[in-house]
C-alpha positions in Angstrom: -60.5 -72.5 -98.2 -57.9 -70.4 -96.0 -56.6 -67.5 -97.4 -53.2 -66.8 -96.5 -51.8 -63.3 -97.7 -48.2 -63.0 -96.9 -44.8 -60.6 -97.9 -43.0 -57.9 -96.6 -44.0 -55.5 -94.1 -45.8 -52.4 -95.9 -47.1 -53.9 -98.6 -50.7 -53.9 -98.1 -51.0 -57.5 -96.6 -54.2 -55.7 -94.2 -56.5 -53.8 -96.4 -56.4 -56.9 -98.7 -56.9 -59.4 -96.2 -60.1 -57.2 -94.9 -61.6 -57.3 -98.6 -61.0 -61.1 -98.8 -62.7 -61.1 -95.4 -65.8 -59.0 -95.9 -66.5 -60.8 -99.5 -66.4 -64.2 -97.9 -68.3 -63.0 -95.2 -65.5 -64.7 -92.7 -63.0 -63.4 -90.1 -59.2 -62.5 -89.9 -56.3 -64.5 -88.0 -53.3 -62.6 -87.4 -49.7 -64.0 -87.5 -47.7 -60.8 -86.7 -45.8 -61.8 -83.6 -45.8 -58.6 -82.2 -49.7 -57.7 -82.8 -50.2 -60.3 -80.2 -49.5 -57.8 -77.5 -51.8 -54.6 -76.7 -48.8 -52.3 -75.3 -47.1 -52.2 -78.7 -48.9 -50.6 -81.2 -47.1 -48.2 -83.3 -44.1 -49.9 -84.2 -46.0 -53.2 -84.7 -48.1 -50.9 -87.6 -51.3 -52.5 -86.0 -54.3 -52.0 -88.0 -56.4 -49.0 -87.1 -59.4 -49.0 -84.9 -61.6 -48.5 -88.1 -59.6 -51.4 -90.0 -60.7 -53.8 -86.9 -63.9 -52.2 -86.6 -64.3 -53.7 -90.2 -63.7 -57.4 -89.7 -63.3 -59.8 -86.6 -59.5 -59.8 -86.0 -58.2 -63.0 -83.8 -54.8 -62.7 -82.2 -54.4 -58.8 -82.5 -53.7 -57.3 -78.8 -55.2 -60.6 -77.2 -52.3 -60.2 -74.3 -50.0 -58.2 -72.6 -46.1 -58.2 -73.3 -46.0 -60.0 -69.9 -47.2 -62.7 -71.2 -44.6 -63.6 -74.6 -46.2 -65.9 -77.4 -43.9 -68.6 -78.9 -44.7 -70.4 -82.0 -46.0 -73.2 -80.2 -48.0 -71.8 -77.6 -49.8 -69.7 -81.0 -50.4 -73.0 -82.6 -52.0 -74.3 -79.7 -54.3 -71.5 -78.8 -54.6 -70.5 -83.0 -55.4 -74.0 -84.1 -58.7 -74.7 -82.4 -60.2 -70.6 -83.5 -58.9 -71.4 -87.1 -60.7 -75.4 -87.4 -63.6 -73.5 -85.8 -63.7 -70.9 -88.3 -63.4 -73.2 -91.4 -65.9 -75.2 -90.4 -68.7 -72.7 -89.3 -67.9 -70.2 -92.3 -66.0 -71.9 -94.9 -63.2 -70.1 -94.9 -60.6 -67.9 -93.3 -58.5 -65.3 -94.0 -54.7 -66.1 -92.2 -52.0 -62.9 -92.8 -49.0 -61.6 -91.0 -45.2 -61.1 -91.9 -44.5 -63.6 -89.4 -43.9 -66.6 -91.8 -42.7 -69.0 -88.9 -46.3 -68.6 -87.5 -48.3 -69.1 -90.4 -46.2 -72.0 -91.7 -46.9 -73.8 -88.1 -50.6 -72.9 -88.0 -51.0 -74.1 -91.7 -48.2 -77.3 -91.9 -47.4 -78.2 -87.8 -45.1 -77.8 -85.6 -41.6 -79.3 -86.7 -39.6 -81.6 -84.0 -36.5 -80.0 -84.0 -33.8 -81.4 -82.1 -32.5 -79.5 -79.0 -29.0 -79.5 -77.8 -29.0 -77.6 -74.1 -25.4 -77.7 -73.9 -24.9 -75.7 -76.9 -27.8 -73.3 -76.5 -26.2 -72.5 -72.7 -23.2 -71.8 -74.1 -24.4 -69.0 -77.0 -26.6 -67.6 -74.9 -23.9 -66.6 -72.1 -22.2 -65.3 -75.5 -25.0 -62.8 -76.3 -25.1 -61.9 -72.2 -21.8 -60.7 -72.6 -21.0 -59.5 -76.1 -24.4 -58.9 -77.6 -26.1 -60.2 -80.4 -23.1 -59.2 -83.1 -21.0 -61.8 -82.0 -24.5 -64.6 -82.6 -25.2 -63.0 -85.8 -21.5 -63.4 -87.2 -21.5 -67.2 -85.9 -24.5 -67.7 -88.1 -23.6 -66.2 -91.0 -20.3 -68.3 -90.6 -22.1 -71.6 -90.3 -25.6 -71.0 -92.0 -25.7 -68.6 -95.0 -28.9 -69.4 -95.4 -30.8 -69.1 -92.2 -28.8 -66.2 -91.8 -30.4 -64.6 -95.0 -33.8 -65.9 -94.1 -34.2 -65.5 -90.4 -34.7 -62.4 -88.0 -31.0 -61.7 -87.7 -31.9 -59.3 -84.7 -34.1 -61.7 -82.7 -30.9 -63.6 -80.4 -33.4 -66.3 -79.4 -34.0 -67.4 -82.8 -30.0 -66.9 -83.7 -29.4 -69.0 -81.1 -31.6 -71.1 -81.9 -30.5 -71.6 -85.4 -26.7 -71.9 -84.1 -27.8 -74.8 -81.7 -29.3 -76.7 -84.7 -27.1 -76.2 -87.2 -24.1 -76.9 -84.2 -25.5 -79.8 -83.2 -26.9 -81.7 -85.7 -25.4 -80.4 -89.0 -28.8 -79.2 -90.7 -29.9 -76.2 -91.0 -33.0 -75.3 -88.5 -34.8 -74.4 -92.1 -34.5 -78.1 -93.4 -36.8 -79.1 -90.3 -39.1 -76.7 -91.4 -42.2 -78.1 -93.3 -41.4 -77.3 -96.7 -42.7 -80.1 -98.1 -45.6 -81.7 -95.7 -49.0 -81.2 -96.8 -51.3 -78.4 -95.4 -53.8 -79.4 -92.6 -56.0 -77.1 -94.4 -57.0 -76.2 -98.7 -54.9 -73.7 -99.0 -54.4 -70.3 -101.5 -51.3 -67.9 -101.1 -51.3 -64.7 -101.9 -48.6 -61.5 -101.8 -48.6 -58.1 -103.4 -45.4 -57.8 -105.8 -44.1 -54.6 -105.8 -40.8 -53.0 -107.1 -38.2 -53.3 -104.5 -37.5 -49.5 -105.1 -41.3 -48.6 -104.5 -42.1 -51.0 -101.4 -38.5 -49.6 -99.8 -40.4 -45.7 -100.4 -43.4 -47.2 -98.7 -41.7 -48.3 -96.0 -39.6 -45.4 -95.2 -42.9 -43.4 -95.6 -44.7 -46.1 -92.8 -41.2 -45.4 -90.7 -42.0 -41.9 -90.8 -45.9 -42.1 -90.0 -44.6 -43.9 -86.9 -42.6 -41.5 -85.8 -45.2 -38.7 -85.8 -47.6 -41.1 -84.0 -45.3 -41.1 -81.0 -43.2 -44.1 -81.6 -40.2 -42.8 -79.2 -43.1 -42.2 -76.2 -44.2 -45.8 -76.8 -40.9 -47.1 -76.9 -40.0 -45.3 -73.4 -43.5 -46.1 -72.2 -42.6 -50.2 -73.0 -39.2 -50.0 -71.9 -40.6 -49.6 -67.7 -42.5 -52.7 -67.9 -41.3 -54.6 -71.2 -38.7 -57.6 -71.1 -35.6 -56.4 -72.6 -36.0 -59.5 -75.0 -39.9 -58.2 -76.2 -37.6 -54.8 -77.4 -35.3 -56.6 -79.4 -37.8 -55.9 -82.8 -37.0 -53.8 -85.4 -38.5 -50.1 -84.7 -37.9 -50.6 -81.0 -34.4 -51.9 -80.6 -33.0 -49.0 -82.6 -33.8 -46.1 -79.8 -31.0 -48.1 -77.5 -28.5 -46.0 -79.8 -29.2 -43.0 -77.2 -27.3 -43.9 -74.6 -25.0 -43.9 -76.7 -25.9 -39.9 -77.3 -26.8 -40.4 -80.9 -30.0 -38.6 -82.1 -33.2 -38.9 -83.1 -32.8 -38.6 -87.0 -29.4 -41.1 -87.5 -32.3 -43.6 -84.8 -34.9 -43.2 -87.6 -32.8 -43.4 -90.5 -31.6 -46.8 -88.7 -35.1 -47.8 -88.4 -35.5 -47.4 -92.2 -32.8 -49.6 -93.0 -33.6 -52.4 -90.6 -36.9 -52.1 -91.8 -35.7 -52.9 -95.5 -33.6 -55.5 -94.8 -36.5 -57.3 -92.8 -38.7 -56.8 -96.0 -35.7 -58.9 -98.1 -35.7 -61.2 -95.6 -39.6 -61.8 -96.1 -39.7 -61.9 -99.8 -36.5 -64.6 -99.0 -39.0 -66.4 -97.1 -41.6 -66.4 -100.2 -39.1 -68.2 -102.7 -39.7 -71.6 -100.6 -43.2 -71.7 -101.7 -44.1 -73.4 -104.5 -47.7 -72.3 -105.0 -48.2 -68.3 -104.7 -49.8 -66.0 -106.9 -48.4 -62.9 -107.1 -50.6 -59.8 -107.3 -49.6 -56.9 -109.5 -50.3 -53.5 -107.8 -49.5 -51.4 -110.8 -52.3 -53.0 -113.1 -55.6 -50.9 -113.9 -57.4 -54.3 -111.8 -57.1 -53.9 -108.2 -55.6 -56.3 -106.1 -58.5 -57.6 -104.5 -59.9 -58.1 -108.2 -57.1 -60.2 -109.0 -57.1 -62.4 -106.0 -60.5 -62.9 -106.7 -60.6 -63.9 -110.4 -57.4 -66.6 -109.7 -59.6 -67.8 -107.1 -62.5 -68.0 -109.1 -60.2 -69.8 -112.0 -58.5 -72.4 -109.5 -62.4 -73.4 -108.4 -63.7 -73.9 -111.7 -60.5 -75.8 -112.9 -60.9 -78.3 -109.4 
């Protein structure tokens, strides 16, 4: 069985996976797209040295931000360690907020038509008006993958434009909603409150900052491609040149930070098997996942 714990940044995805991991006596693949890379580690909320001390972790600062990860070039290299994995141990825990990565580890890569013409055009757009002008475009012509998709990332905006431009279909209907999994499959995500997981998040925001998320963000920005920036907690420090301060840059953090989290639990809704876990019961989370997954064996 793979184990796939998903939702919204902050809302215990890791220590739960690393339970799931340790009971089942397997290992951890990541799909956080920005884990992948060893230089960012604050803002990415990477788990602690202890946390990987726990469990084997695949595809947690396995490369540099030389060297970006797209979706395919994960599925490639994640593929092979995950068939590996079920086979040798039975099962594997898969989590990240990343949903485009787990989907294509667990469902395939989607063909999705290209359209170079269009995608030239937009992206001479963004070089010389920024990514407002993308993200108004979007929202224009695709309500829904503007809802659903990282609204700051331009290559996926642009993306999304091209597709929609092009072909009249939204880049989500080529997504695999509704092909089979390569692999038995059981969704989890811990349901909290919206008011309570936006108080965790703005606490996580703040634990950054005393961690030295502005160093690593100046540290990044000598070596890092502009475009590996462009994530939420990073992008956000640009507002100094424009002489604004620190605490307006955090608060701004905060709130890109919540609307990413609605974007995740968006993402969740297209699912039609997850079990939500309730952290306010007197049963701990791990508890719960376990007794559903003991209940779906017995009833197969």
């Amino acid at each position: 069985m793979i184990y796939l714990i998903q939702g919204p940044t902050a809302s215990g995805k890791t220590t739960l996976a690393i339970q799931l991991a340790q009971f089942f006596n397997t290992e951890i693949i990541s799909t956080d797209s920005r884990q992948f890379y060893k230089e960012m580690n604050i803002g990415t909320a990477k788990p602690s040295a202890e946390e990987l001390s726990l469990v084997a972790h695949h595809f947690i600062n396995n490369r540099s931000v030389k060297e970006p990860m797209n979706v395919s070039d994960f599925v490639n290299e994640a593929k092979p360690v995950l068939t590996h994995l079920y086979q040798s141990k039975g099962s594997v825990v898969v989590t990240g907020g990343s949903s485009q990565f787990t989907d294509a580890l667990i469902y395939g890569i989607d063909e999705v038509p290209i359209y170079p013409e269009i995608q030239d055009y937009w992206s001479r757009i963004y070089t010389l008006n920024g990514i407002d002008d993308l993200q108004k475009e979007l929202k224009m012509i695709d309500q829904r993958a503007f809802e659903q998709l990282d609204i700051h990332n331009p290559r996926r905006v642009i993306r999304a434009i091209e597709v929609m431009s092009g072909s009249g279909k939204s880049i989500l209907d080529f997504q695999q909603k509704n092909k089979s999994a390569l692999f038995p499959i059981c969704r989890f995500y811990v349901q909290w409150n919206r008011n309570d997981l936006y108080l965790r998040i703005n606490e996580r925001v703040d634990q950054m900052i005393e961690m030295g998320l502005e160093l690593e963000v100046d540290s990044l920005s000598k070596t890092c491609a502009t475009s590996m920036l462009n994530t939420v907690g990073y992008k956000e420090w640009d507002l100094r040149n424009q002489g604004v301060s620190a605490s307006p840059i955090v608060e701004k953090i905060k709130q890109n930070t919540r609307n990413y989290a609605k974007r995740q639990i968006t993402w969740l809704n297209q699912y039609e098997h997850i079990h939500a876990l309730n952290p306010y019961s007197n049963i701990p989370v791990f508890n719960q996942a376990l007794a559903f997954i003991s209940k779906q064996e017995i009833s197969e």
